[in-house]
C-alpha positions as CSV (number, residue, x, y, z in Angstrom):
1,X,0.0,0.0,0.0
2,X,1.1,3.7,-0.8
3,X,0.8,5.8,1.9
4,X,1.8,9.6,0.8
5,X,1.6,12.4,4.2
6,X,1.7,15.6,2.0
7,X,2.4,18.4,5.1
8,X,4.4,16.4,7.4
9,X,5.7,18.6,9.1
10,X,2.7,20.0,10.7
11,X,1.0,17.0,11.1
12,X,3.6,15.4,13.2
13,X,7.0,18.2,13.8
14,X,9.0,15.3,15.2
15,X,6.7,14.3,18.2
16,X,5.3,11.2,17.1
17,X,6.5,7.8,15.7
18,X,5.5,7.3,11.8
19,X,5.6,3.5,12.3
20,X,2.3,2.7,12.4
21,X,1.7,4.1,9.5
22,X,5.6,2.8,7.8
23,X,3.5,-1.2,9.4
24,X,0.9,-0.8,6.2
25,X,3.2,0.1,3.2
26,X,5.7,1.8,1.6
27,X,4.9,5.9,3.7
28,X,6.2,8.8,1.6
29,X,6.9,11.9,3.9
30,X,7.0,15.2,2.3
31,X,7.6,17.9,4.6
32,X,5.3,20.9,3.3
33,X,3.8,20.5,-0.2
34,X,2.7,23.2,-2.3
35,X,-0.4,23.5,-4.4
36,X,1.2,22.9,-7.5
37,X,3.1,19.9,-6.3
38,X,0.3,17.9,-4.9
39,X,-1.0,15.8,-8.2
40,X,2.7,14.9,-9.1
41,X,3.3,13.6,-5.4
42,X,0.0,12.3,-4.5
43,X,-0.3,10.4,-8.5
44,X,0.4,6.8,-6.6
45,X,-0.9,7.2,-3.4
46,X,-3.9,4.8,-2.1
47,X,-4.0,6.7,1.4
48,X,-3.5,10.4,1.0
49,X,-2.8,12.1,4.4
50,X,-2.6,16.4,4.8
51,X,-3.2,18.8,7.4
52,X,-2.4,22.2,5.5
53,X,-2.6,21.2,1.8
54,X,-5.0,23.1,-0.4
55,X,-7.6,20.2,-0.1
56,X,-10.0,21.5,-3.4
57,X,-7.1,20.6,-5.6
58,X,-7.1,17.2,-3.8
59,X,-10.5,16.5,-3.8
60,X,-10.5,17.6,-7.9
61,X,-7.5,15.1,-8.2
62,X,-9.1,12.4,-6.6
63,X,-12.6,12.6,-8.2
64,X,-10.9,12.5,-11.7
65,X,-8.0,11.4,-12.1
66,X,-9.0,8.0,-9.1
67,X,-12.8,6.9,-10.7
């Protein structure tokens, strides 16, 4: 399973273990993601995780590009 965290930094700044998460699949961490970055680094995610990201673009993504 592809697990992609697209603001990890603010979703966990260093407090928290990511093993739970690294027990399902293969976990991409990107530290902050910008708007224009998330279709290129969210493309072969089947778990999409983000706390700050611009969530419309996400959702747009998701909708088309997933169904």
């Amino acid at each position: 399973m592809n697990i992609c965290i697209l603001d990890g930094y603010t979703t966990n700044p260093g407090d928290v273990s990511w093993a739970p998460l690294e027990a399902l699949g293969n976990v991409t961490i990107y530290e902050f993601t910008q708007p224009e970055e998330i279709v290129e680094r969210a493309k072969d995610a089947e778990i999409l995780i983000t706390n700050k990201c611009f969530t419309q673009v996400t959702v747009y993504w998701y909708t088309v590009y997933r169904f």
